[in-house]
C-alpha positions, -999 to 999 in steps of 0.1 A, spaced: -124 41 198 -112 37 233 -111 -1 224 -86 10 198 -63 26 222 -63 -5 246 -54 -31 216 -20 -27 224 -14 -53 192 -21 -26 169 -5 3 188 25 -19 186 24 -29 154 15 8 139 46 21 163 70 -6 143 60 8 110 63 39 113 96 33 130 107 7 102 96 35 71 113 68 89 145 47 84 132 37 52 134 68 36 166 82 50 187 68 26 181 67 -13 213 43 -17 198 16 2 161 23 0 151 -11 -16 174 -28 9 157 -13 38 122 -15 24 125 -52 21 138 -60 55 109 -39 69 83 -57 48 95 -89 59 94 -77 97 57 -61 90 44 -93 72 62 -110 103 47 -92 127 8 -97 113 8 -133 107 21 -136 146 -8 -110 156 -34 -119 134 -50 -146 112 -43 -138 78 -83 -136 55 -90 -152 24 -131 -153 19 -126 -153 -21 -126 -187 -42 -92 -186 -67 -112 -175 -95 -124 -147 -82 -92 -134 -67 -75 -135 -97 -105 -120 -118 -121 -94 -94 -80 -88 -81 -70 -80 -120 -97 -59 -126 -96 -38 -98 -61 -33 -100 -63 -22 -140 -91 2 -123 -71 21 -98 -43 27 -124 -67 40 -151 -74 66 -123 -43 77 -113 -33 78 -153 -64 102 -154 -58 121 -130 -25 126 -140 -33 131 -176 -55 164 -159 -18 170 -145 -5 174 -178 -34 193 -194 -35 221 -168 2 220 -170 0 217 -135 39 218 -116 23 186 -97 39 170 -132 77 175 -120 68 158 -86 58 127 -107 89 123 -121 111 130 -91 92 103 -74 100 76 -101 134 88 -99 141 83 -67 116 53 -58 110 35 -91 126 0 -92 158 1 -114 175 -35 -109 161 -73 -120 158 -78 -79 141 -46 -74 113 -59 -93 116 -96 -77 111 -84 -40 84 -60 -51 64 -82 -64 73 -115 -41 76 -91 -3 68 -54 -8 33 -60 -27 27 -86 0 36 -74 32 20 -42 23 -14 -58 19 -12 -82 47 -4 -56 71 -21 -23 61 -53 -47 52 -51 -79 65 -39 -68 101 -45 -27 106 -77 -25 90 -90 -61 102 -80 -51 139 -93 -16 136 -128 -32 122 -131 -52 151 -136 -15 174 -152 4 147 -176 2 117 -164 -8 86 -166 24 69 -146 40 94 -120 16 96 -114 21 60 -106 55 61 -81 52 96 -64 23 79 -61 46 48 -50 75 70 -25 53 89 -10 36 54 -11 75 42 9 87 67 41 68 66 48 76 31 55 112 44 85 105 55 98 102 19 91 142 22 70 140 -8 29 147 4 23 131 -37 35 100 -27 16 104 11 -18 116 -8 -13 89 -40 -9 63 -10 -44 76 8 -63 69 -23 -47 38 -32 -55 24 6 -88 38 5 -95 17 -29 -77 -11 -12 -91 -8 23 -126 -10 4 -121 -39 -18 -111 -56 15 -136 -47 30 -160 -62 4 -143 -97 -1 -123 -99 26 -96 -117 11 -60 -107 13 -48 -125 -16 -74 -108 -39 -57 -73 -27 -23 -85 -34 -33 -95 -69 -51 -60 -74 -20 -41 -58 6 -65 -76 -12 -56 -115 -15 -18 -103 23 -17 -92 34 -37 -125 11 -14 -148 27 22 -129 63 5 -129 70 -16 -156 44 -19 -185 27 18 -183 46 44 -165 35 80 -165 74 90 -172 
């Protein structure tokens, strides 16, 4: 761990985004704005830092990438079909997040599936978690990388959106982990985002 704490790379880079997403969730009126420009500086910053990973042939990027992404939203749909059955006020948090965060214009949707998706991926997986497996086991960089994804989201002031995000990078982080190819996780994050925004959403 103290190999961690030398890599001044990731220290830097994990400085930057928590820098860029506290100013990301400031302002609702120009959230998408300010979440696209920090994307772009986060998928900026990796490729500079680090080579980005691709260990999958196409087919299996697309096939093992779809699958695993209509996986991880068939578990957040159960678990928050267990929301709605125990009545549970966990329900009302739901739909205050997808008002406040859910993509509501054509170029919403275009720079979350062509820079958000992305830049998420290559830096949370393709440059935190690589560098972080490079000090520790794989295991364990999974769950940091997961941590460190989680704890960004909290400054949206909604610990749904930080705790949704922890299981989401801890599905990611392990399907990384087990191909070790970024563009399979994009594919897997980009199906799960369009399923949860656009063709399935829970409200």
């Amino acid at each position: 761990m103290k190999s961690v704490a030398a890599d001044l790379r990731f220290i830097g880079g994990i400085l930057l985004a928590h820098l860029l997403m506290y100013f990301t969730f400031q302002d609702k009126s120009i959230f998408w704005y300010i979440f696209s420009a920090s994307l772009l500086l986060l998928i900026s910053y990796s490729i500079i830092m680090e080579e980005v990973e691709d260990k999958a042939s196409f087919g299996t990027f697309i096939s093992y990438g779809a699958l695993s992404g209509f996986l991880l939203y068939g578990l957040f749909w159960a678990g928050y079909s267990l929301f709605e059955i125990f009545n549970l006020p966990l329900v009302n948090q739901v739909e205050k997040l997808y008002g406040r965060f859910s993509p509501s214009f054509i170029w919403h949707y275009i720079v979350l599936i062509l820079i958000i998706v992305p830049g998420e991926e290559v830096f949370w997986r393709g440059f935190v978690q690589k560098r972080l497996m490079k000090h520790t086991t794989v295991k364990l960089s999974i769950i940091l990388s997961s941590l460190l994804y989680s704890s960004v989201h909290l400054y949206s002031g909604y610990w749904m959106l930080a705790f949704a995000a922890l299981i989401a990078g801890l599905f990611w982080g392990w399907l990384y982990a087990w191909k070790r190819s970024i563009p399979l996780v994009i594919v897997s994050h980009l199906i799960f985002d369009l399923l949860l925004f656009v063709l399935l959403p829970f409200y």
